[in-house]
N, C-alpha and C positions, 0 to 999 in steps of 0.2 A: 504494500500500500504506500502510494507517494507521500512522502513528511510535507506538513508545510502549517505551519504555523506561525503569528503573527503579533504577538506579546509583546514585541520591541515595539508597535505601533503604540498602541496603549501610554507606551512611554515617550511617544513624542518623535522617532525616528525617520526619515523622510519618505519612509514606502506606505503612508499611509492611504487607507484604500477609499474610496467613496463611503458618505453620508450610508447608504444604504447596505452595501456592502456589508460594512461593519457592524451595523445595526447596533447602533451605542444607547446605554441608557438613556432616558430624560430624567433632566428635572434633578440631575447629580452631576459634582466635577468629575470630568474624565482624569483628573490628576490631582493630585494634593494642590491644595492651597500654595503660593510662593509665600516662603519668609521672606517678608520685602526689607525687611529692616538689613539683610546681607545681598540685596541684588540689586542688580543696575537701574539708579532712579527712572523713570522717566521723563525724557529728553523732549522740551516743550517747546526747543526751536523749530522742527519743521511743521507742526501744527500753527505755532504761530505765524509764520511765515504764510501759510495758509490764510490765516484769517485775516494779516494785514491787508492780503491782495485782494480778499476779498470785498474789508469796508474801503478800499480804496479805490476800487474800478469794479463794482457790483454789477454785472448785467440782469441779477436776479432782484435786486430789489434797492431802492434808493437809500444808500446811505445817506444822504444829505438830510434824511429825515427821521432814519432808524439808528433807533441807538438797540445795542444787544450787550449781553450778559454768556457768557456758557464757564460750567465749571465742570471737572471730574475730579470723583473722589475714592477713594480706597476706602478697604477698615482703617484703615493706620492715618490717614491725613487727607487734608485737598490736593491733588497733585499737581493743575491745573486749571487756572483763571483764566479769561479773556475778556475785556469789559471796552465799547466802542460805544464813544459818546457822539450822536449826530451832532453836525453843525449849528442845527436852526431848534436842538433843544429849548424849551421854553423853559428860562432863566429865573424869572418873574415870579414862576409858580413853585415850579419844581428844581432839582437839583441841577447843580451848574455841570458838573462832571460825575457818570456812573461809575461805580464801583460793587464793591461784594455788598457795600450796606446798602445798597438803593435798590427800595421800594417797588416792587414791579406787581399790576394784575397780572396774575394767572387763570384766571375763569374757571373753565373744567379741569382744572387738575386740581379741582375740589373735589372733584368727584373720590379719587381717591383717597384723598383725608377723610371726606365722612364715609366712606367704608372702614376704613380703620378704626373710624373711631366707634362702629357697631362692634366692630372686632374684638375693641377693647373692654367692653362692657362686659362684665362677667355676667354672665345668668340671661343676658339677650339670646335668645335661639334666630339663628337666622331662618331658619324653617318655619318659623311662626308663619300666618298668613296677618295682609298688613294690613286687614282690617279690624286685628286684636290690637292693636298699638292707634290706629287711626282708623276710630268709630266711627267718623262719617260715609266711609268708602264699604259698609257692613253689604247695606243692602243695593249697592251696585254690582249689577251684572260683570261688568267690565274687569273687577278687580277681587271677585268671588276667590278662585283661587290663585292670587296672585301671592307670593311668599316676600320674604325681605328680600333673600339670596337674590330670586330672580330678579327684585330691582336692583339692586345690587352688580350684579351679570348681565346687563342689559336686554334681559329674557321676559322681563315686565307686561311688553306689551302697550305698557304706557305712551301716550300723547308725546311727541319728541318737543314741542316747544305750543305757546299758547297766544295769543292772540298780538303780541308781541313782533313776530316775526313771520304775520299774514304777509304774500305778495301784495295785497292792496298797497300794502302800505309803505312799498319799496318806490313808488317815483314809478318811473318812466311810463305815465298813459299810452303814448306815442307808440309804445311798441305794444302793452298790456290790453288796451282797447283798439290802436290802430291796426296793428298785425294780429292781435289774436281774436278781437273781437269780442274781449270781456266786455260785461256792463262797468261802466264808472262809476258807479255809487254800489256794489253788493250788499246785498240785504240780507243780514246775519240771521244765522238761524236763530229760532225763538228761545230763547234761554242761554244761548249763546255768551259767555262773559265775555270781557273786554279788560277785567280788573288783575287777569291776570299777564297784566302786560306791562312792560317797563316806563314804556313811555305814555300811557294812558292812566296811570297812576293803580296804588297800589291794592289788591281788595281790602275790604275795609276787616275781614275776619280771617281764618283758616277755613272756618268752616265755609266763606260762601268760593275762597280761592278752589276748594274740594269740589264743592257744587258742580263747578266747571269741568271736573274732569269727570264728573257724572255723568254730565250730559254729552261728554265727548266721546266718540268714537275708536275702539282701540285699535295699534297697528297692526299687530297679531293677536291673536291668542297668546295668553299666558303660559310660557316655559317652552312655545314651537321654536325659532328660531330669535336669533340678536335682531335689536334695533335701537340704533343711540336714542335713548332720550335723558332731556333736560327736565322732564316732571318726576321720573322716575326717582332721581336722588333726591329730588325738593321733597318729594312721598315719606323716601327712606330717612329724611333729614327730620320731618315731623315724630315719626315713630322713635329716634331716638331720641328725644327730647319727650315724647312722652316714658319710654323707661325712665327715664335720669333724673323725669321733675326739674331739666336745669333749659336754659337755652341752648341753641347750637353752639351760637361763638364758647359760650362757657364750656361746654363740653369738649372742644377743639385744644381750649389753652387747657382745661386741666390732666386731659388723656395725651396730649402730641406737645404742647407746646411748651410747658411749662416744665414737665420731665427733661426734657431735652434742653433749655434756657434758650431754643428759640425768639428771637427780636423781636422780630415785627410779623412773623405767620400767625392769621387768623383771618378771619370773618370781617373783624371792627374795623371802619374806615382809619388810614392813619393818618397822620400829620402832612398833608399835601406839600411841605417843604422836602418830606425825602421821598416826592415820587418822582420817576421819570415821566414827563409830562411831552408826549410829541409834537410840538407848534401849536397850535391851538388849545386850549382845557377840552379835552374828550369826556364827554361826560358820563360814557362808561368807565374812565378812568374812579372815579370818587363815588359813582353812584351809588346810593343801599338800593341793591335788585329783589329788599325784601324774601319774597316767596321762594326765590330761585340760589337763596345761599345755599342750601346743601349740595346746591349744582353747580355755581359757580361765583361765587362770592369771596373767592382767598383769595389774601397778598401777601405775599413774602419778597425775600433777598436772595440773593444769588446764594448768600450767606446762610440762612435761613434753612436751603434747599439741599446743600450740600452736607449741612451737618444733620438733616431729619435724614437723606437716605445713608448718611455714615452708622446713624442708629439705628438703622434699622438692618442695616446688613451686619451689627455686632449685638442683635438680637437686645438691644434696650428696650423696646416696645413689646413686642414678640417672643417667644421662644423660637428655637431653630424648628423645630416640629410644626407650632402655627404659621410661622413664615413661610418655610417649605409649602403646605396646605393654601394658603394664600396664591404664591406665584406657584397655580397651576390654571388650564384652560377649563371653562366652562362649558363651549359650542365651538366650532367650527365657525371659522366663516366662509360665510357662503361664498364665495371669490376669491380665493387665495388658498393654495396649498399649503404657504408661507405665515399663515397667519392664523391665527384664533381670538377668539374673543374670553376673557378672565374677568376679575371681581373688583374693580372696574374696567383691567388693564386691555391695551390692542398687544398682543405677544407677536413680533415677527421675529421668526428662525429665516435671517437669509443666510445665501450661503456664499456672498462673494466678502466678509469680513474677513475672512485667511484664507490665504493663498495657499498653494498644492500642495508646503512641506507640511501643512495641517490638513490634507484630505480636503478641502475647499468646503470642508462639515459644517453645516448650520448651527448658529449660535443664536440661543435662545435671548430674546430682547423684551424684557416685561416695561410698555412703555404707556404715558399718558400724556396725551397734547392737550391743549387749551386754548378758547382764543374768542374774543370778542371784540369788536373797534376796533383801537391802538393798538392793544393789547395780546400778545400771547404767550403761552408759557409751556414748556415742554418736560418730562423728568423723564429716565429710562433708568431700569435695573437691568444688570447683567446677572446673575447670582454665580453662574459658573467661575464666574472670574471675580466675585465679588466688588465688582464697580457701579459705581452712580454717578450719575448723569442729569444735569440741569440744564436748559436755554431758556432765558427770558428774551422778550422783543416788545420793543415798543415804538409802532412808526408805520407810515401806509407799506403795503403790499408785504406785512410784515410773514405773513404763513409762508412764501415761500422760505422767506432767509428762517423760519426754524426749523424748516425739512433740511437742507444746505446747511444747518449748522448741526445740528445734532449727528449727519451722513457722518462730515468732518469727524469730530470729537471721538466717535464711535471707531471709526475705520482707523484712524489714528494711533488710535491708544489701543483697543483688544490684541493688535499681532505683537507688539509687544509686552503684556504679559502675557500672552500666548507662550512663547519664546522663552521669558523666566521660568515662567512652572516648566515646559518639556526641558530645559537645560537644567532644574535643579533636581526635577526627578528621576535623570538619568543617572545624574552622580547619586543620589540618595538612594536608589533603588535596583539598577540595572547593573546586570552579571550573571555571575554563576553561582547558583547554590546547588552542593550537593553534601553527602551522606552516603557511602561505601555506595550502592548499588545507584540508588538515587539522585535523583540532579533534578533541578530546575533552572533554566536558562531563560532569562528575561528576553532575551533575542534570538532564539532557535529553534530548542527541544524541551520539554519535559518527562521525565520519562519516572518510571518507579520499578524496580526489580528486573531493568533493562527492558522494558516498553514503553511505549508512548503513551500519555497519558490524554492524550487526543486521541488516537488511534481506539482504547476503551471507550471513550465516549460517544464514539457514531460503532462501536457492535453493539451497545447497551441500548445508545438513546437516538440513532440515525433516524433522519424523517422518515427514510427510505432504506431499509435494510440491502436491498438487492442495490440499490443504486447510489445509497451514501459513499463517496469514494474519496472525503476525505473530511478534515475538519480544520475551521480555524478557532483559534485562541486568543480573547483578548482579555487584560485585567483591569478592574476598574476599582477607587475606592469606594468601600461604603460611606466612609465619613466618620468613622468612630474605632478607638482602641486598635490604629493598623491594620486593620481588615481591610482584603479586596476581597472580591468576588470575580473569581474566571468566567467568563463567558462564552459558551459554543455554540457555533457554529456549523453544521454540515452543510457540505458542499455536494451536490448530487449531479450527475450526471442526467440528470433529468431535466431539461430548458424547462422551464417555467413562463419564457419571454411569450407574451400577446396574452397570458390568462388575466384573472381578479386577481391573482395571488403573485402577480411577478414581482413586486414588492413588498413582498409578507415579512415581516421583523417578527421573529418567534423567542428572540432569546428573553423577553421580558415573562415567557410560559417558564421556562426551562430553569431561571435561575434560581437556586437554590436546591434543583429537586434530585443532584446528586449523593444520598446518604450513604452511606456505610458506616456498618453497627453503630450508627444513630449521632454520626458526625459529618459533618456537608466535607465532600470531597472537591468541591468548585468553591472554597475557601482556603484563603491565602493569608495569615499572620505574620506580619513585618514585625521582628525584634530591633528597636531603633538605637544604637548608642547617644552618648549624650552629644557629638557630632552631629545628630539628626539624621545620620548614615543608618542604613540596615544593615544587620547585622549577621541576621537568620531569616529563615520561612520555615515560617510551620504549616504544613500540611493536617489537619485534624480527619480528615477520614480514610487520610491513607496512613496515617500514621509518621508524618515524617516531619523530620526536624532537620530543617537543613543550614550548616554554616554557609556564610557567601564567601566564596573560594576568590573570586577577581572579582 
C-alpha cells in the first residue's frame, strides 16, 4: 500500500493541500496560538504606506471630506493605528485633528453590543419567545413564535426599517413619478405609523412604537431564512430592559463598558467637541434615534473598539466556551458559499487572505459593519489568529472607503501571523518521536510495532474497504493541556467528481471515534519543556510514549 501522509502540513510546511482536501476543522486554530511576546512584531510600514496612498489620491472615495480611523489589535496590545483627518473637517463643532480618542457613530454595530449584552444576563434564555419579555407583541400573529435568538440571528422575520426610510420620502419625483409612474402623495395604509420614524418624530410610547409593527407585515416567516433588520434588535433591545428593570444605555455601560473602562462607548449622546463632524453638522451625527438604539444608537473611539475586542478575545466578558458558542453560524446565506449569517455577525471565510504556502485555506472572518449618513463603522474578529479589527468613517461616499479599508488591514496583517505561528510550531513541535519499535514523524511516517499507523486506519475505518487505497494525516490542536487530535482521511480510488458528495468533509464524523481499550488512539499528548519545546508524544490508545529524537 503506497505511504503518504501529511502531518508536516498541519504544521505549516509548504505542500499544503486545498481548503477541501484537507478538510480542516472549524471554528478551532489549526496551530497553537504564537507567543508574541518572543516573535517578530509587526511591521506597520507597508500597511501604512498603503493607506497614505490611499487618503492621498482616493479614487474610491473623497478624502477631502472623509476622515477615517482603523486599528488592529492582538490579546497582548494594539499593534496598529491609522487615523486620516479630512481637510474640510468641521473645526467649529467637532475635533480639529482625529485620533484613537475621537468620537465616531457607529450605527449597526450596535447590533452586536446588544446581543452581548443579552449574553451577559444571567438567567435570560435566548429561547424565550419575545412576546414573554415584550407583552404587546403577545397577541400578534407576526411575532407568535418568534424567539430572542432568532432576533438576535436575523431569522426574526421582523420589518427591516419603519417608516423612516419609505422611498417616498427619498426626493427624486422626477424619476419616482416620472419614470415609474408612482402616485405623488401615497396614501398610507390605515393604521399605518409614521412615529416610528426618525425624522417624523418620535412615538410618543413603546407601546404605540409596537402597535406598528403589529400592523406590519413580516418579511419571512419566523426562523425560514436571514433578513437584516433594524426593528428586530430595537425588539431584542426592549426585552432586555424589560429583564434588567434598567434602560438600554444603562445596561451597555454596566455589562461592556464599564468592566472594560471603556471612554466614550454607549448609547448617550456625547460631548459634540470630541466628535468627528464631516462639513456640515449631520444630524444623524448627535441624533437620539430613540426606538432604534438597540439597532443602532452606539458611539465609540477607535480606542474604545480596540480595547472591547482585546476583551473579548482574552475572555473578560465571556468565557472561552461562550465565546466559542457565540462566533459560530446561525443560517447560511443565501448567496455566498463564502459567507453565513451568526448572532448578529456576517462571517466570511475567503480564501484569497494567504497565499499557496498556507493552502490558499479560508479564514474565518466574524465581522459587523454599520452605517448611516456620515457615518460608519466596521469591527471584524479573527479568532483563529486571535485579532481584532476596527474602521471608523466619517465623510460622503464613506461605505466604500470601509470595505477598502478593512480588505487592507485584514490582508495585511493575517499572513503575517500566519507565518509566526507555522515558524514557531515547527520548532516547538516538528520531528521525530520514537520509542524502540515506534516512531512518530511530524513530517513523514507514523508507525507503531513497524506499521503504519494510517495504513490501520482505512482497514478498520476506510469509507471504502475494497477501494480505500490510502490515507492522509493531519494534527490539529484541541486547545487544552497539549492535546491534538489526528485527523483521517481516506483517499479512495473511487472519483466522487460531478456527485452531491464531491465535497463531502467527513473527518468532523470520525474524530474521536478511534478507541482502544477505552483510550482514543487519534490523540496526541505534547510533553512541553519549560522552553515551550516538546518534549515527548504520548500516544494513549496505543500505548506509546515517545521521546522527540531530532
Amino acid at each position: 500500500m503506497r505511504q503518504h501522509i501529511s502531518l508536516a502540513a498541519a504544521l505549516g510546511c509548504s505542500h499544503l493541500a486545498s481548503a477541501v482536501e484537507y478538510c480542516a476543522p472549524a471554528g478551532i486554530p489549526l496551530l497553537p496560538h504564537p507567543d508574541l511576546t518572543v516573535a517578530p512584531a509587526f511591521d506597520p510600514a507597508p500597511l501604512t504606506a498603503v493607506l497614505d496612498e490611499l487618503a492621498s489620491d482616493s479614487l474610491l472615495f473623497n478624502t477631502s471630506s472623509t476622515s477615517f480611523s482603523v486599528t488592529i489589535t492582538t490579546t497582548e496590545d494594539k499593534v496598529f493605528e491609522y487615523h486620516w483627518t479630512a481637510p474640510n473637517v468641521n473645526t467649529t463643532v467637532g475635533v480639529s485633528k482625529v485620533d484613537g480618542d475621537t468620537v465616531y457613530r457607529v450605527f449597526s454595530v450596535t447590533k452586536m453590543f446588544t446581543v452581548l449584552s443579552a449574553l451577559l444576563q444571567e438567567g435570560l434564555d435566548l429561547d424565550d419567545y419575545i412576546w414573554k419579555w415584550v407583552p404587546e407583541l403577545e397577541r400578534s400573529p407576526n411575532f407568535e413564535n418568534t424567539t430572542l435568538r432568532m432576533l438576535a440571528s436575523h431569522l426574526g422575520g421582523a420589518p427591516r426599517d419603519g417608516y423612516a426610510f419609505d422611498t417616498s420620502l427619498r426626493g427624486r419625483p422626477e424619476f419616482l413619478q416620472g419614470e415609474l409612474g408612482l402616485p405623488a402623495d401615497p396614501v398610507l395604509p390605515e393604521g399605518f405609523p409614521i412615529c416610528n420614524s426618525v425624522q417624523y418624530g418620535q412615538c410618543a410610547s413603546q407601546a404605540e412604537f409596537l402597535e406598528g409593527l403589529r400592523v406590519s407585515s413580516y418579511v419571512w416567516p419566523a426562523g425560514r431564512t436571514p433578513a437584516y433588520s433594524n426593528f428586530g434588535f430595537s425588539i431584542l433591545g426592549f426585552a432586555i430592559e424589560a429583564f434588567t428593570g434598567k434602560s438600554l444605555p444603562d445596561v451597555m455601560q454596566d455589562s461592556i463598558a464599564n468592566p472594560l473602562g471603556l471612554d466614550a462607548l454607549g448609547l448617550k449622546t456625547p460631548d459634540p467637541a470630541r466628535l468627528v463632524i464631516p462639513g456640515e453638522v449631520d444630524e444623524f451625527g448627535t441624533q437620539d434615534i430613540g426606538f432604534y438604539n438597540g439597532s443602532a444608537g452606539m458611539y465609540a473611539t477607535p480606542n474604545d473598539l480596540s480595547r472591547f475586542l482585546r476583551g473579548l478575545l482574552n475572555n473578560e466578558l465571556l468565557s472561552s466556551t461562550d465565546l466559542a458558542t457565540w462566533l459560530k453560524p446561525a443560517s447560511f446565506s443565501p448567496t455566498s458559499k463564502n459567507e453565513a449569517i451568526g448572532m448578529p455577525w456576517t462571517i466570511r471565510t475567503p480564501t484569497n487572505v494567504l497565499g499557496p504556502e498556507s493552502g490558499d485555506r479560508p479564514v474565518e472572518i466574524f465581522t459587523m459593519p454599520g452605517g448611516q449618513g456620515y457615518y460608519n463603522g466596521y469591527v471584524a474578529v479573527i479568532p483563529e489568529y486571535q485579532l481584532g479589527y476596527s474602521v471608523n468613517v466619517a465623510g460622503v461616499g464613506d461605505d466604500p472607503a470601509l470595505r477598502a479599508l478593512m480588505d487592507y488591514i485584514v490582508r495585511y496583517s493575517v499572513p503575517h501571523y500566519d507565518s509566526v505561528r507555522r515558524e514557531q510550531a515547527k520548532a516547538n513541535y516538528a520531528g521525530r518521536y520514537g520509542s524502540g519499535g515506534s516512531a512518530l514523524e511530524l513530517v513523514e511516517t507514523w508507525t507503531t510495532g513497524g506499521k503504519a499507523v494510517k495504513d490501520a486506519w482505512v482497514e478498520f475505518f476506510g469509507s471504502d474497504a475494497q477501494n480505500a487505497i490510502d490515507a492522509e494525516v493531519r494534527i490539529y490542536p484541541v486547545g487544552a493541556d497539549n492535546r491534538w487530535r489526528a485527523m483521517f482521511k481516506s483517499i479512495s480510488e473511487t472519483n466522487s467528481t460531478g456527485t452531491i458528495f464531491e465535497d463531502a468533509c467527513y473527518t468532523w464524523f470520525t474524530a474521536g471515534a478511534w478507541l482502544y481499550g477505552g483510550l482514543n488512539v487519534d490523540e496526541i499528548d505534547f510533553t512541553i519543556g519549560q522552553d515551550g519545546k516538546a518534549t515527548a508524544a504520548i500516544v494513549p490508545g496505543l500505548r506509546q510514549n515517545m521521546a522527540r529524537e531530532a
